[in-house]
N, C-alpha and C positions, 0 to 999 in steps of 0.2 A: 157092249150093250148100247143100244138106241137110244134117242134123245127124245124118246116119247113120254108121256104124263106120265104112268107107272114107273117109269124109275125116278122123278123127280118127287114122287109123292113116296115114295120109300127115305129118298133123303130129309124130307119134312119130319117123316117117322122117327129117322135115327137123331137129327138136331131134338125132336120134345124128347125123346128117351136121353138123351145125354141133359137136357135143361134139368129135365125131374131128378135125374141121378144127381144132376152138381147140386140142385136146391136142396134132397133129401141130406147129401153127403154136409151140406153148410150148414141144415139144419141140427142134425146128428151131434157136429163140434159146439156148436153154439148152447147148445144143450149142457153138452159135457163142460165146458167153460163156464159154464152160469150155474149149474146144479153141484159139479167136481169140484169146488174150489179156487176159481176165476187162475187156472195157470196162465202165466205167461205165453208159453209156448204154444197152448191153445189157441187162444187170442189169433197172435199173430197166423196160426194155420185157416182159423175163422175168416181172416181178413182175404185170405191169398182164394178162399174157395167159394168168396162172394164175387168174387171180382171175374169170375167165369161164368157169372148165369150171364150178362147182355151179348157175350161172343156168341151164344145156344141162341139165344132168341133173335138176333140178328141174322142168325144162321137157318135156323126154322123160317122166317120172312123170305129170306132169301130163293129157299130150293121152295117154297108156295109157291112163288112169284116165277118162278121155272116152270115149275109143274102149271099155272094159272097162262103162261104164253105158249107151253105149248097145247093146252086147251084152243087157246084163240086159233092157233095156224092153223089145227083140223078145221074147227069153223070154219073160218075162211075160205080153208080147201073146198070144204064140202059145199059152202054155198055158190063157191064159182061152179063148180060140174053142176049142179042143180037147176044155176041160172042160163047158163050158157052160154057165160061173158068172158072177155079174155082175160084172162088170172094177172096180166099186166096191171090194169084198172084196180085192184088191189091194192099192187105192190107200190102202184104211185101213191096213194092213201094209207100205208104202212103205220106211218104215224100216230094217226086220226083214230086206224081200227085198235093196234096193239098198245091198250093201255097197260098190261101187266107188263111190256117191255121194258117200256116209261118210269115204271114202278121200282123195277129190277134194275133196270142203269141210274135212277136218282139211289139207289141201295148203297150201289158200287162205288158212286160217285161220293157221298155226301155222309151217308149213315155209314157205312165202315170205317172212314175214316175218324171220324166224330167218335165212334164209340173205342176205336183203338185210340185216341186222345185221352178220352174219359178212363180207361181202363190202362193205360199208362202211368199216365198221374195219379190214379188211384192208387196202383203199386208203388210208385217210387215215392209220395206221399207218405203211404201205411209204415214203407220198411222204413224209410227217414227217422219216423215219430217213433215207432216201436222201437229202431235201433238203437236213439237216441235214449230212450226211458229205460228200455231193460238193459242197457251197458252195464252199470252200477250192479246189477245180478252177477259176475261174473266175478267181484269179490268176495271173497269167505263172510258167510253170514245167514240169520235165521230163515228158513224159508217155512215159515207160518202155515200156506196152504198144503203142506204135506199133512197133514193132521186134522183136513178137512175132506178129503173123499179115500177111497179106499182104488190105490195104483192098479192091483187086479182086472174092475170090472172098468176103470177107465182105458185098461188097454184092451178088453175086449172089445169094448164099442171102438176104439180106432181099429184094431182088425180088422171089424167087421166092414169100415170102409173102405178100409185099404183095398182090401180083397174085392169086392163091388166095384171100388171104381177103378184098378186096374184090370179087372174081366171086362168090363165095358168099356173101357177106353183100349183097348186091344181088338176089340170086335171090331168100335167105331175107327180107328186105324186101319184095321185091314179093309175095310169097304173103302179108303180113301184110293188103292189100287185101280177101280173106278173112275176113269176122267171124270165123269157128272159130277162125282160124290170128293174129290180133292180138295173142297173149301170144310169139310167133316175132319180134317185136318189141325186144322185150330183148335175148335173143340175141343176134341181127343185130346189134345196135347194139353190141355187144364183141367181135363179130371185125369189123366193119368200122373200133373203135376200135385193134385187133393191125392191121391194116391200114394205117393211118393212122401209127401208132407205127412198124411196117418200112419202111414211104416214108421218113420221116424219117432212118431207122438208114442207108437207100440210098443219100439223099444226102448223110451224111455221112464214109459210108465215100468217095465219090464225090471228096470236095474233098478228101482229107487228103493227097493227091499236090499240089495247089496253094494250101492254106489251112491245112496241118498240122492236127492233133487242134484246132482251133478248136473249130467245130460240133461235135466230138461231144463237148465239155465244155460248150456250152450246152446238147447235148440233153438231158448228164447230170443237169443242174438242171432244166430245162425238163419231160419228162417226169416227174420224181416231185411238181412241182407240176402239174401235169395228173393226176396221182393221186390226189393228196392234194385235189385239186377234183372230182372225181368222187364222191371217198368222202364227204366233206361233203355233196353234194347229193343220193345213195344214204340217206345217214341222216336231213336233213332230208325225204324223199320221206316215211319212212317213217313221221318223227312227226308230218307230215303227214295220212299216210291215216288216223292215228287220231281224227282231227276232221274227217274230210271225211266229208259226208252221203251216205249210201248211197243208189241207189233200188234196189227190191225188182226182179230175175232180170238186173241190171247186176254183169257180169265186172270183180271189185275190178282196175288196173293193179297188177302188182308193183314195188316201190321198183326195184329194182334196174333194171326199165326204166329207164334213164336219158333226161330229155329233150336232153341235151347232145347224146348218141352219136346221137338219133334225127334231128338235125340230119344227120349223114353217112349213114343210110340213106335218109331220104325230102328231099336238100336243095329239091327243087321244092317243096314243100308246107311251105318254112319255116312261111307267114303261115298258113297250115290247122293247121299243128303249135299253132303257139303259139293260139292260138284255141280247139285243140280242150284241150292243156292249161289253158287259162283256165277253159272250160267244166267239167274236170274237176273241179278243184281248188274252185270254189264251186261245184259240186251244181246248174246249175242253167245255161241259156242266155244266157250274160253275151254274147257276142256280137247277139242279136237283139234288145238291148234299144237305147233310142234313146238312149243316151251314145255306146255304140260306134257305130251307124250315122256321129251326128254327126261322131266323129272321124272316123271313115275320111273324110269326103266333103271334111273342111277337113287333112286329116293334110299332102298336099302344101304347102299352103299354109304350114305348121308349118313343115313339113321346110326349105323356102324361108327362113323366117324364124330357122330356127335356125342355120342356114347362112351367114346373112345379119351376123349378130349375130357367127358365132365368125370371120368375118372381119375386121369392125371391131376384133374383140377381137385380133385378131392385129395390125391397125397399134402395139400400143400395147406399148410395153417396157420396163418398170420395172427398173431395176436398184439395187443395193442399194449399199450404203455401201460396204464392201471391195470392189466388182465392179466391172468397165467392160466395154464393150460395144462387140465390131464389128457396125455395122449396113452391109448389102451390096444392092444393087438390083440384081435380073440378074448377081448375082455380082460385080460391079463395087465397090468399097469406095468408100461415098459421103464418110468425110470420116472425120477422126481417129476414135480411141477416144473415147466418151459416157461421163460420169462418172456418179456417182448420181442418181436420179430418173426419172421419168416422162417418156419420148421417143415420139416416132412415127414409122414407118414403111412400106413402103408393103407392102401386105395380103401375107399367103402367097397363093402360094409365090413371088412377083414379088418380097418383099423379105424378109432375113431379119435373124438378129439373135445371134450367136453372146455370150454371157456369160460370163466369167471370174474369176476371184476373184483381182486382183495385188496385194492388202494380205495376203492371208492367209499364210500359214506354210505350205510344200510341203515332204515331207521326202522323201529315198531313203535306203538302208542298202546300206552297201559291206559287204562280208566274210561274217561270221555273223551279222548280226543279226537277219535276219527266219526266220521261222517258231519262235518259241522257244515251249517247253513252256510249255504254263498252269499256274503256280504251281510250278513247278521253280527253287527257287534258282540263281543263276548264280555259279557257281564254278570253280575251274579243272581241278579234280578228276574233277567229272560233265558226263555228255554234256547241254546244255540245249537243244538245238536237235530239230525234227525232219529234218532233212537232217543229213547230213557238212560238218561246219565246214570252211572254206577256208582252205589255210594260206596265207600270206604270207612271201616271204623276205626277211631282214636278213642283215644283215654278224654274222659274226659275233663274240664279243665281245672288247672292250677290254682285258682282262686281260691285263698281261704277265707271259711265261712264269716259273717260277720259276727262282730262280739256281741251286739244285741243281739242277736238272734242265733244263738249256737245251730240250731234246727236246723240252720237251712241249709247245712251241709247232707244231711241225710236226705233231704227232700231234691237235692241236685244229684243228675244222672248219671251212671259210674260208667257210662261210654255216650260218643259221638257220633255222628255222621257227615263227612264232607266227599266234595268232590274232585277229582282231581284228574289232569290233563300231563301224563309221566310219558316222555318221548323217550325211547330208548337207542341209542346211535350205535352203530356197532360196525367193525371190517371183518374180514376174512386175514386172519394169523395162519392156522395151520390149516392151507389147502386140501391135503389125503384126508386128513380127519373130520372135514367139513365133508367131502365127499363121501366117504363111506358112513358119515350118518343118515343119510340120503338125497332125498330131494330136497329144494331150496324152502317149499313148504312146510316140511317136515322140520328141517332147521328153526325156520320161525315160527312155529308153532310150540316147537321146546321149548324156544327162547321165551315166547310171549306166555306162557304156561310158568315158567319159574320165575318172570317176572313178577306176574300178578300174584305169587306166592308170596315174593321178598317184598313186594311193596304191601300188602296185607301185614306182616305180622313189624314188620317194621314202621309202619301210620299205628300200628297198635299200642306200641313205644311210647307214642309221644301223644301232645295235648294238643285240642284245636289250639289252644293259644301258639304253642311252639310251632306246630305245619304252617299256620298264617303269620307268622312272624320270624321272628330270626333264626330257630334251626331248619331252615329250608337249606340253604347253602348244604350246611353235614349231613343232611338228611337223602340229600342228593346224591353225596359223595360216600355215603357207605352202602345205599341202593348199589352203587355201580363196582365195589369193593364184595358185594355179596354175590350180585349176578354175573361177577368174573368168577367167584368160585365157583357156582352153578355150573357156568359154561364149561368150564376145567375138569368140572368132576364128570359129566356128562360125555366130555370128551367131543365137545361143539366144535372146534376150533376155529373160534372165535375172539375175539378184542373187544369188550366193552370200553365204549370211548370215555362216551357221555351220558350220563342219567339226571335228569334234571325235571321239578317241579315247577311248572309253567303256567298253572292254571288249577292252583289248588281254593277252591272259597264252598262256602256252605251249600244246601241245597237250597232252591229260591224260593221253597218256603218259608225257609229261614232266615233267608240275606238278610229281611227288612228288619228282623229284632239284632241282627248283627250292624247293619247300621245306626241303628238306635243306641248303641254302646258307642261305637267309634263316635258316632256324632256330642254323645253324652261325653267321651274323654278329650276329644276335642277343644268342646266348651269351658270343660274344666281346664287345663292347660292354657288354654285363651285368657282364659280368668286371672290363671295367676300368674302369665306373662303383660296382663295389664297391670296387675297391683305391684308385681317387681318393676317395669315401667315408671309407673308413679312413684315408686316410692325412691328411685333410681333421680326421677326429674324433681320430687321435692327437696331430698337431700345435697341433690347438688346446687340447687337454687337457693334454701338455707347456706348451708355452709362451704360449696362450690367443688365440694366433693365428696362421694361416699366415703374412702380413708376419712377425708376432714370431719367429715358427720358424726362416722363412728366412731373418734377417738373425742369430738365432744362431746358425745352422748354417755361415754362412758366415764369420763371427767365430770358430767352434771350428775351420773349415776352413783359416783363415790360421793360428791360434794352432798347428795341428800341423805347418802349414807352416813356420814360424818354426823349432819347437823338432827340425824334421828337420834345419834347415841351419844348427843351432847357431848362430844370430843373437847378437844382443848382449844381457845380462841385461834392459839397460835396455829395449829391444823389446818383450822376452818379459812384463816387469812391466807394459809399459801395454797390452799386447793381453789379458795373464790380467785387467788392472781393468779394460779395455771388453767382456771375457766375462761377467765376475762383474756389471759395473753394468748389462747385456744380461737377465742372469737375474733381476738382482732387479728389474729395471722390468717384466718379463713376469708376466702373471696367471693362468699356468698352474701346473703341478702341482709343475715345478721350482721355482718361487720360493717357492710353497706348502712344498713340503718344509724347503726352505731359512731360511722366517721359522721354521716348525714349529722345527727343528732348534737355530735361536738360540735360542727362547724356551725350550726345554727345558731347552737350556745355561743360558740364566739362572734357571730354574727349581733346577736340582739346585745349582747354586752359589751361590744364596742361602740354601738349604734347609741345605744344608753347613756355609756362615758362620754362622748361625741356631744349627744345635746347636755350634759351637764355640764360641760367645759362651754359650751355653748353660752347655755343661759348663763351661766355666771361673767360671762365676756360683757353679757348684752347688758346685764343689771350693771355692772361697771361703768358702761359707758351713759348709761341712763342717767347714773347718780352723778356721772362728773360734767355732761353737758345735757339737760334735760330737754330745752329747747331743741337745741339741734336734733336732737335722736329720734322725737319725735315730726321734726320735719321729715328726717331721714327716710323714716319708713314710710310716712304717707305719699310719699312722694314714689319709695319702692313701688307699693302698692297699685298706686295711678297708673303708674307705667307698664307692670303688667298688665292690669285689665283691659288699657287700651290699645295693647298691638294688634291685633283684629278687627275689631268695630272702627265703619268708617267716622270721619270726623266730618261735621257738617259745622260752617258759619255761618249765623243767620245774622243780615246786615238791617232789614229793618225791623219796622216796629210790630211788637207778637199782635198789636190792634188787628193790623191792616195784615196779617201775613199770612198765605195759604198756602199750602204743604201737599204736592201733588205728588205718591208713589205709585210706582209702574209695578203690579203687582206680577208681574211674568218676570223679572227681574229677582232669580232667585237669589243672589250676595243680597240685594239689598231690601229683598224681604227677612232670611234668615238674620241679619244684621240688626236691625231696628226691632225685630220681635222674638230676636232669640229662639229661633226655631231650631230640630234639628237638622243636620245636611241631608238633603232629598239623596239617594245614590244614582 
């Protein structure tokens, strides 16, 4: 075909029919995502079939801007013969005339690569974020939006685009056969990947009548890594073409061509695809040289041999230390479980070899324990979970009624509700019998099925007081005594390790009046470890010890028992002397007072006898030398008063005499005026 306007304006044609198609086919899902019940799986096909309308509209600019220069050349042509100028004169002004050229190489240059950036990152962005968010789907749990549209008419509407946009991305493929029309290429390959994506979405609206939301929680994952693989090799294309060697009037491939998607437009031509990509990518005919010949002609042979190899490699089964191993020929179980090491067996798929790990540590979680907040303190207060905690019922509690108030035993509730967090640990005992109860799934869902039975009517047993307080321990340990039976009867073959009460408290409606008790038994315990305290630090302070205390108190208690029933004196004397001989062996405050008290006594009446032998000394000596005694003492007298106070002689006459004091002079101001000492 010629590289005249008409066939470029046929390429304008097919990029807006494939834009309309990927918009209509985006709009379609986005619909169905917003109206059906916001699936997951949806979402992410939304995402993957927006991300192909700028490759269309890029691509529509492009074959105009083809079709719009070769417009100009006929111009040009025709106004040279017209003029009658040498078509040279033109071609030196090339530049100046062919603005669609201009137009069409800033395209190539600048805008394809820009949008294969944008549309790279886009993808590996989207699948990143979806990956990341719908992972957690691919655990056992509610899926709420099945219950919000009707699977049916949601997989009609994917059908229906499935079907549209692989009929048109087939058309728009086969015109790429066309050198003009080979950048139609790209395109194609993004609605036949919106194609590929709605098959998928088809069949799994399809099973959710027989296989529940399964499938479309692996598609949820599944498709945003198929995104996120797209977008990586969108951008790898791109840092690629920046070192791939150009030859001079060679139409650069756009990244955004994907070679992935060109697998679903042209799948005949895989080995031509990858070939001609080989060719591209080194610049140069890597296929015609004699490496690849060689390979091709021995490739069977390879292929044989490789084949050959990963069968042998298949007799051979290693198993590891904790693991053991059923090995099966024709389904048939050739002989016990195989311990550690290197066995053989006979090749796939005639023998197989299923592995399991019965040393290791399996756990499930009864109640609330799984899905909890990352990095959410677990308290009784705040919600930690993301789901609605499970309550569990108990009896309710132990407390008997008060005696003023009989009533309020009938007015208090004949059951509870707590919550609890029951981790259940378990190994692999009997291998065959684990195995032919089937899948590992299946196994835990037994398990977790008679768990939540045995811990139901066993929390029923008992009182909130008891779960939150001390039968937690036996509470634990016949959990794990009942769901060995279970497992035994069931024929699980299994080993309950451990079963344990990790996270048993009220619902946090209720924590706060449950705090309100503890804090209220608290106070009271506080209370009366202060008055035992005190009463502890009086008595020993008293009588220097509690023994000592309480064998006085009970000696003063008979002593006023006696003296109530008027007993006999004699009684009353030997109980007051094992009182008195009571206090004074005691090394408290009372005996203390008590020695105090004596020694005072003997203080003041020695002090007493002292001056009476005194004064009768002095009156003695008064009456026998009256003079002298009374010299005696005046003379004592003088003497003390004057060892402080300076002594001054005044030698003349008090007429004529003046008395000069230096009042900064404090001795001999204090001195003369009897002041007190300044400090």
């Amino acid at each position: 075909m010629s590289h005249d306007a008409p066939t470029y304006r046929r390429g304008v044609s097919a990029a807006l029919l494939g834009l309309g198609l990927q918009a209509t086919g985006s709009a379609i899902l986005a619909g169905l995502w917003a109206f059906q019940g916001r699936d997951p799986a949806v979402l992410a096909a939304v995402c993957y079939a927006v991300a192909g309308l700028p490759a269309w509209f890029v691509l529509a600019l492009f074959f105009q801007q083809r079709r719009l220069e070769r417009l100009e050349a006929l111009d040009t042509a025709q106004l040279s013969r017209r003029a009658g100028v040498d078509p040279s004169l033109f071609e030196r002004n090339a530049d100046e005339l062919s603005l669609a050229r201009r137009r069409r190489e800033h395209l190539l240059r600048w805008i394809f690569p820009l949008v294969s950036l944008a549309l790279g990152a886009w993808l590996t962005g989207a699948g990143v974020w979806l990956g990341l968010a719908h992972a957690p789907l691919l655990k056992p749990q509610d899926t709420p939006w099945l219950a919000t549209y009707d699977p049916l008419l949601a997989a009609a509407f994917a059908a229906g685009v499935a079907l549209v946009a692989f009929v048109a991305g087939r058309f728009l493929a086969g015109m790429t056969s066309v050198p003009e029309w080979q950048l139609l290429r790209g395109g194609a390959g993004h609605l036949l990947g919106v194609a590929l994506a709605a098959a998928l979405l088809t069949v799994g609206f399809l099973l959710v009548p027989y296989a529940s939301a399964r499938p479309l929680l692996l598609l949820a994952v599944v498709l945003p890594a198929l995104l996120a693989l797209l977008g990586v090799e969108i951008l790898l294309n791109q840092v690629l073409n920046l070192y791939r060697p150009q030859r001079a009037g060679e139409l650069p491939r756009p990244a955004f061509d994907s070679r992935l998607l060109n697998l679903l437009a042209t799948p005949e031509g895989l080995g031509k695809a990858f070939a001609e990509a080989l060719n591209y990518q080194f610049g140069f005919e890597v296929t015609q040289s004699w490496f690849w010949k060689l390979l091709g002609r021995v490739f069977p042979q390879l292929l044989g041999f490789g084949v050959g190899v990963l069968l042998l490699l298949s007799c051979c089964v290693y198993v590891e230390p904790q693991q053991q191993a059923l090995i099966t020929t024709l389904g048939r179980l050739d002989e016990p479980p195989v311990g550690p090491g290197l066995h053989l067996k006979w090749p796939w798929p005639l023998g197989t070899a299923r592995v399991h790990d019965v040393t290791r540590m399996h756990e499930i979680r009864v109640g609330s324990g799984e899905d909890l907040v990352p990095g959410e303190p677990i308290l009784w207060t705040n919600k930690h979970t993301l789901r609605e905690e499970s309550l569990l019922i108990v009896a309710g509690s132990l407390s008997a009624p008060s005696q003023h108030n009989p009533s309020s035993a009938m007015r208090a509730p004949a059951v509870s509700l707590l919550v609890a967090d029951i981790p259940v640990q378990y190994r692999i005992r009997d291998l065959i019998a684990y195995a032919r109860f089937g899948s590992v799934a299946a196994v835990e869902a037994a398990l977790k099925a008679a768990a939540e039975r045995e811990v139901a009517a066993e929390f029923f047993a008992h009182s909130e007081d008891e779960l939150l307080g001390p039968a937690r321990l036996a509470t634990g340990r016949r959990l794990k005594d009942r769901m060995q039976a279970v497992a035994d009867q069931q024929g699980l073959g299994l080993e309950i390790v451990f079963v344990g009460l990790v996270g048993v408290h009220p619902h946090a409606d209720a924590a706060g009046a449950f705090h309100d008790s503890v804090r209220a038994l608290l106070e009271k315990e506080t209370a009366i470890e202060k008055a035992r305290q005190e009463e502890i630090k009086t008595l020993s302070a008293v009588a220097g010890s509690v023994q000592e205390a309480s064998a006085l108190v009970t000696a003063l208690d008979k002593l006023d028992l006696l003296k109530s029933r008027n007993d006999a004196p004699d009684d009353l004397a030997r109980q007051e002397a094992l009182v008195e001989d009571l206090v004074r062996a005691c090394s408290g405050e009372a005996a203390q007072r008590i020695t105090t008290a004596e020694a005072e006594h003997w203080k003041r009446a020695n002090a007493a006898r002292g001056e009476a032998e005194r004064f009768a000394k002095e009156l003695s000596a008064y009456r026998n030398a009256n003079r002298y005694y009374r010299m005696r003492r005046y003379l004592d007298v003088l003497a003390e008063a004057l060892v402080e106070p300076r002594k001054i002689v005044l030698a003349a006459e008090r007429e004529k005499l003046t008395i000069r004091l230096d009042l900064k002079d404090q001795d001999v101001f204090r001195t003369n005026l009897k002041l007190p000492t300044v400090p």
